[in-house]
C-alpha positions in Angstrom: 2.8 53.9 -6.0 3.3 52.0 -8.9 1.1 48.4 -9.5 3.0 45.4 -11.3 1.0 44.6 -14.3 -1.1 40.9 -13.3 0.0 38.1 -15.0 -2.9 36.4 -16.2 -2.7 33.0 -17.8 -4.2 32.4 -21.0 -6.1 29.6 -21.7 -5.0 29.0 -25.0 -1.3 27.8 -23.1 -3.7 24.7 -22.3 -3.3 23.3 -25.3 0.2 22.9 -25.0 -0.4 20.1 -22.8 -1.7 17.8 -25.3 1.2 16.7 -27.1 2.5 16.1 -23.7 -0.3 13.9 -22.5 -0.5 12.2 -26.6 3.3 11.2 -25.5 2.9 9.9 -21.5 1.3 6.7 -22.4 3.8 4.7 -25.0 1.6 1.8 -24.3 -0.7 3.2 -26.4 1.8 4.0 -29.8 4.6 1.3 -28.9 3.4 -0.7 -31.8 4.4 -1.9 -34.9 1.6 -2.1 -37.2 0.4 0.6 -38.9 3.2 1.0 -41.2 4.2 3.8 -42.8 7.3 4.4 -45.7 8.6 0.7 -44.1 8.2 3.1 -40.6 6.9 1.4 -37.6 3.9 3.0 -35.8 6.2 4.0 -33.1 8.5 6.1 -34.8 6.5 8.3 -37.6 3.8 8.2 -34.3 6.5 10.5 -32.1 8.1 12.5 -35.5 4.3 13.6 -36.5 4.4 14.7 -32.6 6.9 16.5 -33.2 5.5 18.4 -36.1 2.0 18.9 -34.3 3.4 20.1 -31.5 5.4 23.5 -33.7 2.9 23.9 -35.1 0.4 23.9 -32.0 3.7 25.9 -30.4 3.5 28.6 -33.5 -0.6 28.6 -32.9 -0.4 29.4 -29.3 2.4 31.8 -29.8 0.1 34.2 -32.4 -2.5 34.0 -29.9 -0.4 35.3 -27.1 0.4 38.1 -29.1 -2.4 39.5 -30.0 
C-alpha cells in the first residue's frame, strides 16, 4: 500500500503573516507626517510594504526549497 507523503508546515511560512498584520491596523500608518520625497507617511509606509513583503516572499520561498 502506498503512503501519501505528510505535509508538514514549515515554520518559516510564519513570517509571511507579518506584512499582513504591519497592514491590519491603518490607524497606526494613516498619517501624514513623516514625509518622505513630498510622500505622506501613508503612502511610501504601504509601497515599502510592498517591497518588504517580495522580498520576505523570495526569503521564505529559498527556504522552502531547500
Amino acid at each position: 500500500m502506498n503512503n501519501p507523503p505528510k505535509q508538514t508546515r514549515s515554520r518559516w511560512t510564519l513570517l509571511l503573516a507579518l506584512p499582513y498584520l504591519a497592514l491590519c491596523f491603518p490607524q497606526l500608518y494613516a498619517r501624514t507626517t513623516p514625509t518622505l520625497a513630498g510622500f505622506p507617511f501613508f503612502y511610501w509606509y504601504q509601497l515599502a510594504m510592498v517591497i518588504v513583503t517580495s522580498a520576505l516572499l523570495g526569503f521564505v520561498y529559498r527556504k522552502l526549497k531547500t
